[in-house]
N, C-alpha and C positions, 0 to 999 in steps of 0.2 A: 504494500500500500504506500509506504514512505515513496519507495524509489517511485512510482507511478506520478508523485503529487511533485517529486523532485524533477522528474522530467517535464512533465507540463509547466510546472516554473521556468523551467530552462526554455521550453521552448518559445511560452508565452515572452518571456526577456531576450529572445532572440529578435521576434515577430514585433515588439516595440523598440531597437532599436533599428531594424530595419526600417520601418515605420516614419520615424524619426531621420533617418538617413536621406527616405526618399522625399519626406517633406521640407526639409532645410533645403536641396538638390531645388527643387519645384521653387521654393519661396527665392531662392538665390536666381534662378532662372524669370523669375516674377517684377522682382528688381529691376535686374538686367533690361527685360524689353519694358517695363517701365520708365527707364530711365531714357533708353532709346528713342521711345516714344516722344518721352517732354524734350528733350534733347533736340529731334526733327524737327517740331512744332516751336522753336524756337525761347524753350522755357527750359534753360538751361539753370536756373537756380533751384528750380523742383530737384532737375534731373540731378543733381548733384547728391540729394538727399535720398535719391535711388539708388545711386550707386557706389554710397555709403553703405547704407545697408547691405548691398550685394557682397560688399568687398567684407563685411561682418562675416560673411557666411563664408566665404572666399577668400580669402584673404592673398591669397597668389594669382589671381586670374588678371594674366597682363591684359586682355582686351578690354576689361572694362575702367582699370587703372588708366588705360589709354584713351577712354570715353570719356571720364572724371576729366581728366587733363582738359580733353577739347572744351568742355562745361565749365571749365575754371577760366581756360581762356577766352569765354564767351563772354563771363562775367567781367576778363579783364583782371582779374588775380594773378596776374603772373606771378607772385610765390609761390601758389598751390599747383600751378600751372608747372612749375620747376621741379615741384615735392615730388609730383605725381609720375614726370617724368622719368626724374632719378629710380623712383622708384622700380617703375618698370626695368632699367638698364642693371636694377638691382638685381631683380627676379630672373633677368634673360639678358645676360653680358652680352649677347651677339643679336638686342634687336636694333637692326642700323637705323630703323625710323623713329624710336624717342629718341635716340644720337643727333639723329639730323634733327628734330624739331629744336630740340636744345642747342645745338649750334646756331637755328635763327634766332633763337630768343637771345641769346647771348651776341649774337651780331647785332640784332638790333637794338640792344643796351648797350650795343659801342665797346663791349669785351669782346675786343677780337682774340686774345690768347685765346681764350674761354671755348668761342668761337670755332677757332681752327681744332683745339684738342678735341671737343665733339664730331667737326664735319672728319677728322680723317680716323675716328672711330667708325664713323657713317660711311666710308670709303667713299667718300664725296670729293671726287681730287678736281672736277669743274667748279665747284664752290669755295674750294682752297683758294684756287688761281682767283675768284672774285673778291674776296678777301681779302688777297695780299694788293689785289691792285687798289681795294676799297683803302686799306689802310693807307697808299701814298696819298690820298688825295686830303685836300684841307679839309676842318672840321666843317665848313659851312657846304661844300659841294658833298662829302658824306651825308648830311642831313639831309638832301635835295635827292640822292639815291636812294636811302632808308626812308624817305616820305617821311619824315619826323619832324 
């Protein structure tokens, strides 16, 4: 009788954490195209509070760290915009497109070192050569390139 009441516990504790497994999976996926969603629709401060939550659930999933980014930069955060990116380069050393976005953010904040160290993690050597020629130029015809 024991062992029968021990197995149905076991199994029942099996069946809730499965349970549990496949609803976090679903609620994180819920997020996600929620966040998408507001994100399209151009309500990119919602979307952000989507894709907190996802990233709760998730906490490694670079594509939606990489959506958070673009929702940060919508706002115009570019701190979080930078967080978000690193982040990504954290999770996945070899993605060259937060490399590249972070080398324009940094180009366009006028840190060219910054700049060049991202674009040729990005293996971006056409953006090197714009860079280096950006940098001969004076601070007012840079301004006039960068639309700043």
């Amino acid at each position: 009788m024991r062992l029968k009441i021990y197995r149905l516990m076991m199994i029942a504790g099996a069946w809730a954490l499965l349970s549990s497994t496949n609803a976090t999976c679903q609620n994180f996926e819920n997020y996600k195209e929620a966040g998408d969603t507001y994100l399209r629709s151009g309500k990119s401060a919602i979307a952000i509070g989507e894709y907190k939550k996802a990233l709760e659930l998730n906490p490694g999933s670079t594509a939606v760290t990489f959506n958070l980014a673009i929702a940060y930069y919508k706002e115009r955060n570019l701190k979080e915009t930078i967080s978000s990116l690193e982040r990504i380069t954290q999770l996945d050393p070899n993605d060259t497109e937060a490399y590249y976005n972070l080398g324009c953010l940094k180009l366009y904040g006028r840190n060219f070192e910054a700049a060049c160290d991202y674009f040729k993690k990005a293996h971006a050597e056409q953006t090197l050569e714009f860079v280096d020629k950006l940098r001969s130029l004076d601070p007012q015809t840079q301004s006039a390139v960068l639309l700043s």
